[in-house]
N, C-alpha and C positions, 0 to 999 in steps of 0.2 A: 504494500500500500504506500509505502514510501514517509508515512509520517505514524504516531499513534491513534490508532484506531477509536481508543476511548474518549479522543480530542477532539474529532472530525465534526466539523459545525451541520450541526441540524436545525436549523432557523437560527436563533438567536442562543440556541444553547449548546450543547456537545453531545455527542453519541452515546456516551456512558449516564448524561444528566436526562436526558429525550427516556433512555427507557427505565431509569430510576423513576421518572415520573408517568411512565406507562406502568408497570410493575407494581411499583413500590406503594401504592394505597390502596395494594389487594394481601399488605402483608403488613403486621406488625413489628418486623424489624428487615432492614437490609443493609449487608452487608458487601464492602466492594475488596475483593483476593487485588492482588498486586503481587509478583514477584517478587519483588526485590523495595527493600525502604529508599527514600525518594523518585519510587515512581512518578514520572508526569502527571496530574489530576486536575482539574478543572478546582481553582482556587477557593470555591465554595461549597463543592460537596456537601451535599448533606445524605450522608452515609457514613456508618464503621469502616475505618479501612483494616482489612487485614493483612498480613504479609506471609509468604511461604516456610513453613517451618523445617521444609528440605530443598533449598535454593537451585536452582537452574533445573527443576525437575517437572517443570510442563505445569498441564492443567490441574492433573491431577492432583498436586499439591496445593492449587488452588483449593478444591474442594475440601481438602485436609483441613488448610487453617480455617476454611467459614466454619467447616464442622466444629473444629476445638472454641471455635468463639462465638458460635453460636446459643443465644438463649433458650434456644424452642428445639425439638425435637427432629421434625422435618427441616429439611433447607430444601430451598429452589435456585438450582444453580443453573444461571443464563450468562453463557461468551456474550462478553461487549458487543461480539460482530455479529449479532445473532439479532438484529433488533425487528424482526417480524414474530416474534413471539407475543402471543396476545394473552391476557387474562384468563380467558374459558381455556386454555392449554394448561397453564401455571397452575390453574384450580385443578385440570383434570389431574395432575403428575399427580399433584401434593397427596390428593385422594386415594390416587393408585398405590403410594406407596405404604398407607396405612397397613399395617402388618406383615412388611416386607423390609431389607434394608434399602431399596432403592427402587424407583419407578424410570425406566430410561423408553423414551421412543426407539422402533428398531423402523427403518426404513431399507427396501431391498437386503431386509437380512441383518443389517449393519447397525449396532446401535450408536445412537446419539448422545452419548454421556457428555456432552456440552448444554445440555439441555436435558436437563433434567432434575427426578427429586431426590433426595438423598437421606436417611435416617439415619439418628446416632450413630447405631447398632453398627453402621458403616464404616465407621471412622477407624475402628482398629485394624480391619483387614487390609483399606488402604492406608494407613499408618506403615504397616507391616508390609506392604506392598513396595512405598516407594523405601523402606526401609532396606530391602531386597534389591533397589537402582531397579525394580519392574515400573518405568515410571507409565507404561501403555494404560489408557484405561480399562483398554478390554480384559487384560490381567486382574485387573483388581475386582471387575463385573465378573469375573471367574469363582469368582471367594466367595462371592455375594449371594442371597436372597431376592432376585431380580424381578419386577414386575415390568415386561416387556408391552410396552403400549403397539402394537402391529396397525398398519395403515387405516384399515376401516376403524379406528377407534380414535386413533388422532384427525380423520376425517370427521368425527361425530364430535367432535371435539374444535372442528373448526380449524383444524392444522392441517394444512393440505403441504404438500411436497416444498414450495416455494417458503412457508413460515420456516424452514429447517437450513435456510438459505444460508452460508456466511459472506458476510463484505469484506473479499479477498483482492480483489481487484480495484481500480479507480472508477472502472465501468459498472463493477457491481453498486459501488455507491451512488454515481451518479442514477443509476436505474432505480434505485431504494429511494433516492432524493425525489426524483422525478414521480416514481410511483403517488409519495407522501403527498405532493405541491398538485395529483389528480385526482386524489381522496379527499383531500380538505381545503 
């Protein structure tokens, strides 16, 4: 993409702040993973940041630290670049994963643990996962109690192919931007 993803101007605000305020008054707390301390951030935040407690070791350590600083039970973990994720999705994970340790979308097979929900219960096996340098998600979804959301269910749910989208490209965002400026 050429710059930080979480910075990238969505009207007047930032990609990371657009779906904190998509997201975030269908939840009680949210919290923002970051890599590494002084990551770039949109100077007013209003979010927890937290940082990876196994450094240079991907997403999945993302999902580590929300877990370890998380107040609530379930977490909803959505990539910055992921901003077609919509409420009725977030609601569907969180629900899926009631008595399971993780609710992940699986499209053509392949799940989406970038999107997804995640339960306490989870935290030690990826703990012990990236503990192991297995930093793959799909590794750690191996350990797990997984409740697989399969296409007709995230269709039912309003999640069609295109919400599971990332803005990988400058094209993708312009197409995201463009989308947005044809909806509202």
């Amino acid at each position: 993409m050429g710059q930080t993803k979480a910075l990238l101007a969505v009207g007047s605000t930032t990609l990371l702040e657009w779906l904190i305020d998509r997201l975030g008054p269908h939840f009680r707390e949210v919290l923002v993973s970051v890599a590494a301390p002084g990551a770039p951030l949109p100077p007013k935040l209003e979010a927890t940041v937290v940082t990876d407690l196994h450094l240079r070791s991907g997403p999945l350590a993302g999902v580590e630290a929300a877990l370890a600083a998380a107040a609530y039970d379930t977490l909803l973990v959505v990539a910055v670049d992921m901003p077609r994720v919509t409420p009725a999705l977030a609601r569907a994970l969180v629900g899926a994963c009631r008595g399971h340790d993780a609710a992940v979308p699986r499209l053509d097979g392949r799940p989406e643990p970038a999107c997804a929900a995640y339960a306490r219960s989870a935290a030690g096996p990826i703990s012990a996962s990236l503990r192991a340098e297995r930093r793959r998600a799909a590794d750690a979804l191996a350990e797990l109690d997984v409740r697989y959301l399969e296409e007709e269910e995230l269709e039912a749910a309003g999640a069609g192919r295109r919400t599971f989208a990332n803005l990988n490209t400058p094209a993708d965002y312009r197409d995201f931007l463009e989308a947005l400026r044809r909806s509202g």
